[in-house]
C-alpha positions in Angstrom: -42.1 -11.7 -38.3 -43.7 -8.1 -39.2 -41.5 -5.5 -39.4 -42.6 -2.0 -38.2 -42.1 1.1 -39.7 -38.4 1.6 -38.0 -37.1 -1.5 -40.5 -36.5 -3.3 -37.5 -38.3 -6.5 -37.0 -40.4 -7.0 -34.2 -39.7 -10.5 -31.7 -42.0 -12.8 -32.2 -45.6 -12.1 -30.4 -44.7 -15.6 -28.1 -41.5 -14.6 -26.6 -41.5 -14.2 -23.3 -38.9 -11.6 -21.8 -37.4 -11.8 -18.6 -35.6 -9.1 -16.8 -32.2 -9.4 -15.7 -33.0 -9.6 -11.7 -29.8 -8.5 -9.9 -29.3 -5.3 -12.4 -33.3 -4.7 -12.0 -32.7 -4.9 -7.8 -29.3 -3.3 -8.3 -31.3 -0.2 -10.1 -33.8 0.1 -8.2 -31.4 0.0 -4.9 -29.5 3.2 -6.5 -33.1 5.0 -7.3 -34.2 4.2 -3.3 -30.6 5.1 -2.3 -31.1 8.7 -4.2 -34.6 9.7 -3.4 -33.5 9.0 0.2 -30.3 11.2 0.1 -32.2 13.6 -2.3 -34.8 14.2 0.3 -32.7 14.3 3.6 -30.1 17.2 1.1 -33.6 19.3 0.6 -32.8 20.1 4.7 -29.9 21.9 4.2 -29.2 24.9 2.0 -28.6 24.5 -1.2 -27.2 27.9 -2.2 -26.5 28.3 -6.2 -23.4 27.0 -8.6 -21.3 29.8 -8.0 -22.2 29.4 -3.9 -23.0 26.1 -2.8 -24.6 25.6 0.2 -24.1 22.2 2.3 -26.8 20.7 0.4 -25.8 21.5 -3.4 -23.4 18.7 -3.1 -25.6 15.9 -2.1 -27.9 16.9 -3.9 -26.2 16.6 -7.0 -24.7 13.2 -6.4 -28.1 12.1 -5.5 -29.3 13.2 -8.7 -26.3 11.3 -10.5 -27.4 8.3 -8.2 -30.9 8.6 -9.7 -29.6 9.0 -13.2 -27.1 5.9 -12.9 -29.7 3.8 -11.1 -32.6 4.3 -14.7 -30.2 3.5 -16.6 -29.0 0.6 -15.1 -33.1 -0.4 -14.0 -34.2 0.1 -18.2 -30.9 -1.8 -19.0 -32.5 -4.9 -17.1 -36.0 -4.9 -18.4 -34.3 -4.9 -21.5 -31.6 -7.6 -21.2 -32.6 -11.3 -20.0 -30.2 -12.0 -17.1 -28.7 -15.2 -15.7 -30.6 -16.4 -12.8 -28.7 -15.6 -9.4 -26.5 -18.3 -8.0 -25.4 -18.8 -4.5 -24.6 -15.9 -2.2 -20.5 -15.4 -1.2 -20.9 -15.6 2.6 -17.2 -16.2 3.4 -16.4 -12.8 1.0 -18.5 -11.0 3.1 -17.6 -12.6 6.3 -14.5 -12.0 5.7 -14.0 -8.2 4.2 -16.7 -7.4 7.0 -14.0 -8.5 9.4 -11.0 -6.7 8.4 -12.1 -3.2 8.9 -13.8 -4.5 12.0 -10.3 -5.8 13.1 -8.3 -2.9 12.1 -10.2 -0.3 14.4 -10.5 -2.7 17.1 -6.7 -3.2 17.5 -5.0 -0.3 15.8 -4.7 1.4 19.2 -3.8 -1.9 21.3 -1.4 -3.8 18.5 0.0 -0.6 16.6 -0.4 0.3 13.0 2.3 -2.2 11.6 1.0 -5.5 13.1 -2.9 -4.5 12.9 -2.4 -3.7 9.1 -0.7 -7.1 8.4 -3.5 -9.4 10.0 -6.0 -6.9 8.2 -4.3 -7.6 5.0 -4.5 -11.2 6.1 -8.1 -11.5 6.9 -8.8 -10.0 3.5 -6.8 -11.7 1.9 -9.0 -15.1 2.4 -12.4 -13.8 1.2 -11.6 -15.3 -1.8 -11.6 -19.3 -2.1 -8.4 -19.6 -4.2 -5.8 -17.5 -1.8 -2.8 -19.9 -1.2 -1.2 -19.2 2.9 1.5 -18.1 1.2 0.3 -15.6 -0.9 -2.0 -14.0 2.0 1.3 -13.8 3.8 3.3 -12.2 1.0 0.0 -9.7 0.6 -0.6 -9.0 3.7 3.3 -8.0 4.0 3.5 -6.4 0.7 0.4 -3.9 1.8 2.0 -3.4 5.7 5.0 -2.3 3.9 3.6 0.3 1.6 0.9 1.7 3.9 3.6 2.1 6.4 5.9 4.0 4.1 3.0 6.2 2.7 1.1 7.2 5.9 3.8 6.9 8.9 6.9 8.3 7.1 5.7 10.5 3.4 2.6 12.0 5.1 3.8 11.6 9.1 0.9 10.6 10.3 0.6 10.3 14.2 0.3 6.8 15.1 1.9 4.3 17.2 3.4 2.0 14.6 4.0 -0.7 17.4 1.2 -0.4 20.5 1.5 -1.6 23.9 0.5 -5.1 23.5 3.6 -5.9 21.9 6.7 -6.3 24.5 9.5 -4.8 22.0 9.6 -1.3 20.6 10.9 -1.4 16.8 13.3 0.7 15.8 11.9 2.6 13.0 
């Protein structure tokens, strides 16, 4: 190996470097993501630092975006990466479904009983959730959601909703 005139020595001339491919994608996602935002903020006013406008905002995080997404993008053409595996359908299926859940039965099931299936559905995006644990999550999360938005901040929801035949006390 020749070393250049940094001390450091050069790889040898037959190495050939791969980029790390989901940090490489995953960079250049954040750039695309940024120019886009950037752009559409360039509509609205910007106004200065001691004034924003509606646009200052966006416009910063878009440059932050931008900033993250290099870094991450040079990180990859510098690093070899291990090649992608299989893609997590049932994660996705299944944290796709909660939120689609909640805010199709919050009004018709109440907060309570929607938040505990939510929890539920969740709860099984990962392969290695026991029944029981799901359960104990699921009631663990309706408890403490219910506390901290229906009584601490009084929020104004139904916590049971019409579809259920009994009205809970609390």
């Amino acid at each position: 190996m020749s070393e250049p005139s940094g001390g450091l020595p050069s790889p040898p001339a037959s190495s050939a470097q791969t980029a790390d491919t989901v940090n490489l994608a995953c960079g250049a996602l954040f750039i695309l993501f940024a120019l886009f935002f950037g752009y559409q903020s360039l509509g609205l006013e910007l106004g200065t630092a001691r004034n924003m406008g509606p646009g200052y905002f966006p416009l910063a995080l878009a440059g932050l975006l931008f900033l993250f997404g290099a870094i991450i993008l040079v990180q990859a053409l510098r690093t070899s990466g291990e090649p992608v595996g299989g893609f997590a359908w049932r994660g996705i299926l299944f944290i796709l479904a909660a939120p689609i859940f909640f805010g199709i039965t919050v009004r018709s099931l109440g907060f309570v009983p929607t938040l505990f299936f939510t929890g539920l559905i969740a709860a099984f995006a990962s392969r290695r959730m026991t029944v029981g644990l799901a359960l104990i999550l699921a009631l663990v999360l309706s408890v403490f959601c219910t506390l901290v938005f229906s009584y601490a901040l009084e929020l104004p929801f139904q916590r049971f909703g019409p579809w259920l035949p009994f009205r809970a006390p609390f």
